[in-house]
C-alpha positions in Angstrom: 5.6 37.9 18.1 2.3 35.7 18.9 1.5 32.6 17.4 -1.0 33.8 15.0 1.5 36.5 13.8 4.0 33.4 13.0 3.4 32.4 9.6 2.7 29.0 8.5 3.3 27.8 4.7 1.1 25.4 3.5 2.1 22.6 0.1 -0.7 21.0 -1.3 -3.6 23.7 -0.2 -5.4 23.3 -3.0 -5.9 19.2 -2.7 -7.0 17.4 0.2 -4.9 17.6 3.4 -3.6 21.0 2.0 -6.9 22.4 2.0 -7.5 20.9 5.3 -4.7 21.8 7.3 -5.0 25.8 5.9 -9.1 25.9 6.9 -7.6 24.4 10.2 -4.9 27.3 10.6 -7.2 30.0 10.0 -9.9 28.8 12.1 -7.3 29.6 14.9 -6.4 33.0 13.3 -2.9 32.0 11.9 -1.4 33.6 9.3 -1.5 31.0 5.9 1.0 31.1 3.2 -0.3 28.8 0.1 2.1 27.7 -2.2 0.2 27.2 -5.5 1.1 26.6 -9.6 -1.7 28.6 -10.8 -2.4 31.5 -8.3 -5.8 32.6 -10.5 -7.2 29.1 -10.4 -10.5 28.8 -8.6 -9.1 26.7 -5.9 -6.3 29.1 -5.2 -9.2 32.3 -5.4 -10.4 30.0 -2.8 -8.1 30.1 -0.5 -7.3 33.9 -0.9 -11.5 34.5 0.2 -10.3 32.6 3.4 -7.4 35.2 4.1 -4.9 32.8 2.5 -1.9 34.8 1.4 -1.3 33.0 -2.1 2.2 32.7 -3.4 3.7 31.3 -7.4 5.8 28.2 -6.5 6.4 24.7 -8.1 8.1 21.5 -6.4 10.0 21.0 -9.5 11.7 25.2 -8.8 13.9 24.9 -5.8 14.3 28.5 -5.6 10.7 29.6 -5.7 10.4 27.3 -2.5 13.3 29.1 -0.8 11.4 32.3 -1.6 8.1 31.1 -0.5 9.7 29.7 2.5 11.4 33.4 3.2 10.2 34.6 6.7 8.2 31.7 7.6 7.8 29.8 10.4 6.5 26.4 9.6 6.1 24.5 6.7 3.4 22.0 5.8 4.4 19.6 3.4 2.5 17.0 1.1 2.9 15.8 -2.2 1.2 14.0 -5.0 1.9 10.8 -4.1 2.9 8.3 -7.4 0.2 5.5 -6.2 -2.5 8.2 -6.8 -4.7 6.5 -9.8 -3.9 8.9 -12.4 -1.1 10.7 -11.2 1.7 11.6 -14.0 4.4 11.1 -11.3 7.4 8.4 -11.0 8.5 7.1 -7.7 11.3 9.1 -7.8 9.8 12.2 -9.0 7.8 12.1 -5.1 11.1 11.5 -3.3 12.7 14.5 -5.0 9.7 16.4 -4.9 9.5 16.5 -0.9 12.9 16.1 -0.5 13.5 19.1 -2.5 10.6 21.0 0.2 12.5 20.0 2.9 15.8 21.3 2.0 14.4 24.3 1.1 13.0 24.6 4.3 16.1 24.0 6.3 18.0 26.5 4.0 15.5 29.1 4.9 15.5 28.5 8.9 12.5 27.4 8.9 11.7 26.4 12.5 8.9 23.6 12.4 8.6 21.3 9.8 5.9 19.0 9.6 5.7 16.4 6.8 2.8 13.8 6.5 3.9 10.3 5.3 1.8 7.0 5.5 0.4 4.8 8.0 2.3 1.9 6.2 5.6 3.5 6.9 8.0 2.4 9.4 11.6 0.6 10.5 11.2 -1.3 7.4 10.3 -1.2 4.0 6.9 -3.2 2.8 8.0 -3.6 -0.7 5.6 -1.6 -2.5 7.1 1.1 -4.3 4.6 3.9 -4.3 4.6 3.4 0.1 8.2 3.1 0.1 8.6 6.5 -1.2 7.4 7.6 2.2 9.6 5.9 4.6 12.7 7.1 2.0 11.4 10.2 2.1 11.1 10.6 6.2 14.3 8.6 6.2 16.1 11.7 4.3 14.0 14.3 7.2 16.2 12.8 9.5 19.6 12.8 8.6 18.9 16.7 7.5 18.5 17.4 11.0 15.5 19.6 10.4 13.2 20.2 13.3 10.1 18.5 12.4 6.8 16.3 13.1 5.9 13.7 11.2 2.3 12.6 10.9 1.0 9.2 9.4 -2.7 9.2 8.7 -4.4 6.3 8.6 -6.8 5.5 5.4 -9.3 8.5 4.7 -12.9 8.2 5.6 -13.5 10.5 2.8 -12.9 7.5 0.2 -15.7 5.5 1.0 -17.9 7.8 -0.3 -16.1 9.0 -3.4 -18.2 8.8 -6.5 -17.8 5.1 -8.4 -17.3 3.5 -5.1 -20.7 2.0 -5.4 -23.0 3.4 -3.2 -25.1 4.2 -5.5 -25.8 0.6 -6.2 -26.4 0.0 -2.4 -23.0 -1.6 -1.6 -19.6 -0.9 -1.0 -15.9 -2.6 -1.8 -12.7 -1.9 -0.1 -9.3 -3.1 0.9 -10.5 -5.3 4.0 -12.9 -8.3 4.2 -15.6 -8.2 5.7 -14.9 -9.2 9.0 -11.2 -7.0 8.9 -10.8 -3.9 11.2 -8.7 -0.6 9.7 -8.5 2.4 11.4 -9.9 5.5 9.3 -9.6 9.3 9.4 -11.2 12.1 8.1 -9.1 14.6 6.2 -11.0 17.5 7.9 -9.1 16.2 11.2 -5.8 15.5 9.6 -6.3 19.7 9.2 -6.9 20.0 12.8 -4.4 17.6 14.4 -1.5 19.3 11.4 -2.9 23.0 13.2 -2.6 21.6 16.8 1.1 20.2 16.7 2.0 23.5 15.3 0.3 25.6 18.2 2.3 23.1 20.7 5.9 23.0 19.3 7.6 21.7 21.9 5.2 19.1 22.7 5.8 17.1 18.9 9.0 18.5 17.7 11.0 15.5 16.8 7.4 12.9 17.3 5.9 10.8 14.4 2.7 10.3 14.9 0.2 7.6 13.8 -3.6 9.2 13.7 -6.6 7.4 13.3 -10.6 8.6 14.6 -11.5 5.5 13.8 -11.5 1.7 13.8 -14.0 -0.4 11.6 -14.5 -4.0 10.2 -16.3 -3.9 6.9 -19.4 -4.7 8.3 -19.3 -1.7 10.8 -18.9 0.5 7.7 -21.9 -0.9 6.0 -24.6 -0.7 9.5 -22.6 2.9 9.8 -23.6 3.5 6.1 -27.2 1.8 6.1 -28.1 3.8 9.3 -27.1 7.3 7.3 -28.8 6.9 4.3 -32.0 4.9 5.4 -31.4 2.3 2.9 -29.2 -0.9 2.8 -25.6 -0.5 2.0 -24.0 -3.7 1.8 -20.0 -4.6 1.9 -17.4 -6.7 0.3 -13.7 -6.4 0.0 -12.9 -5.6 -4.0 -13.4 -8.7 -5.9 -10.4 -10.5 -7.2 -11.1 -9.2 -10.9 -10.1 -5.8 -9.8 -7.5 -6.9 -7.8 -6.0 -8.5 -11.0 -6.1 -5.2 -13.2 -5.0 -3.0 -10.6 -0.9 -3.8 -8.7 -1.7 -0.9 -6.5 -5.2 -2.3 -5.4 -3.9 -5.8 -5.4 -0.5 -4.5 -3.2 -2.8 -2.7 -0.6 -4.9 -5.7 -0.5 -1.2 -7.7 1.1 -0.7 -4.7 3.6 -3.7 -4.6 4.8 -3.2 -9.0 5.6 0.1 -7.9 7.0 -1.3 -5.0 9.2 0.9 -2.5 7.6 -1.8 -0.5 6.3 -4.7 -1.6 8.8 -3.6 0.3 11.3 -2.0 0.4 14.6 -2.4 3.9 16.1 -3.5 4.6 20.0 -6.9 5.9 19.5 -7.1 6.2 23.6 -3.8 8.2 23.5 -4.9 10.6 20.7 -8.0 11.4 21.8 -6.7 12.6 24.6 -4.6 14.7 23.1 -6.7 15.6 20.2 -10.4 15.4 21.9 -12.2 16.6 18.5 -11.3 13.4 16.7 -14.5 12.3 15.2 -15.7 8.9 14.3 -17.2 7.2 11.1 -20.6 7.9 12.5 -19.7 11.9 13.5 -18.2 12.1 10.0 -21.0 11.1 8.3 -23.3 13.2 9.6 -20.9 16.2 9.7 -18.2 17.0 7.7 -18.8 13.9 4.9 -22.4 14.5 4.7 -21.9 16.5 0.8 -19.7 13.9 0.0 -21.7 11.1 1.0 -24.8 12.6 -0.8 -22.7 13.0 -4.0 -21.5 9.2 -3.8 -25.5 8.3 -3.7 -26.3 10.2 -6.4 -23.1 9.6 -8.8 -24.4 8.5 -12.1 -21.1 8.4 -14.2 -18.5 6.2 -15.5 -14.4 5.7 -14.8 -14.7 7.8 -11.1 -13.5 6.2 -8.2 -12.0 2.4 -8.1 -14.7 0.5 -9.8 
């Protein structure tokens, strides 16, 4: 059986990094199993134009997993994460959630597992619940003894443009001052690295890697920003009144200081292994050009973190 013929079952296909990682997969002719709640929702008719087979299964549903698992080669898995703003999901209800994939995926042989986590994850916890949940979560991978690769992306490029994060004003706020360095990655290449390490089992079976395209002080972000609009986009890290009615904000804010969630991946390493990695710059004028136009023209209320 080739590669292609070897099918890969994607979680999350209709979000982000699900969406990314099955565009990714077909690009290089694999076969795509989506595991959706609403199969006749737009996103999931989506997929299905793409050649995505689409399959009825929900995290919550143990045995629809194990059926949706039947056969397969590889699983992708990625949940909501409970430190999404807006997300109607406990602590808890993450860790069971992927723990739950996981087992289902060793009880149906799966071969290649790959489960993506958080750059802030590591041989300690950082005391912030909704980040925790990760390193709990790859914690359980390992004493299941399931073959797997886990990935930890660093923060997404794509959220610096999101509608409400004020370029439409001419500025932008994040987690770092302005003279701070994170690394950054674009989803679209979270999709391509997820597609690589399943092309090259025996290269990251058993690996955790931290991914990164990028690394950028505030201020990089802004000239980056200012050059690919043709206006002035200014920076600032959010302002402490945000900081104040938001934990989550205000807890990223402290990893960042600490290093946990600026970053520490090889860039030099990864691009060599992954030569398509783009930059801020690339990004911007690539694949985050529609989403950068849509956070210059966004004219609403309550979207994004302001």
């Amino acid at each position: 059986m080739s590669d292609t013929d070897k099918t890969i079952v994607v979680l999350g296909a209709t979000g982000q990094q699900g969406g990314a990682v099955s565009a990714a997969l077909r690009a290089q002719g694999r076969t795509v199993r989506a595991v959706v709640r609403n199969p006749v929702g737009d996103r999931a008719q989506a997929l299905a134009a793409m050649g995505v087979d689409i399959v009825r299964g929900d995290l919550r549903d143990p045995q629809s997993l194990r059926a949706a698992f039947s056969g397969a080669h590889g699983v992708f898995s990625v949940q909501p994460s409970s430190g999404q703003a807006g997300a109607d999901l406990t602590d808890e209800d993450e860790i069971r959630f992927a723990t739950s994939v996981a087992e289902a995926a060793e009880q149906s042989g799966v071969a290649h597992f790959v489960y993506t986590s958080t750059v802030a994850a590591g041989a300690t916890l950082t005391g912030v619940p909704h980040f925790d949940t990760k390193i709990r979560i790859e914690a359980h991978l390992r004493g299941l003894g399931l073959p797997a690769t886990v990935v930890r992306p660093a923060s997404f490029m794509d959220t610096l443009v999101l509608p409400g994060m004020g370029l439409d004003q001419g500025q932008l706020s994040f987690l770092m001052r302005p003279g701070q360095s994170m690394q950054f990655i674009a989803v679209h290449d979270i999709g391509r690295i997820v597609a690589a390490i399943f092309a090259d089992p025996d290269r990251y079976l058993g690996l955790t890697l931290e991914i990164a395209g990028d690394q950028l002080t505030g201020n990089d972000l802004a000239g980056h920003l200012t050059r690919a609009v043709g206006k002035p986009i200014s920076y600032s890290r959010f302002p402490a009144t945000l900081l104040a009615q938001s934990r989550a904000l205000a807890d990223s804010v402290m990893l960042v200081d600490s290093g946990r969630l600026a970053g520490q991946a090889d860039q030099e390493t990864l691009r060599a292994q992954f030569p398509f990695l783009l930059t801020f710059e690339q990004w911007l004028a690539g694949p985050g050009a529609a989403l950068l136009r849509q956070g210059l023209h966004f004219t609403g209320v309550g979207v994004g973190l302001r």
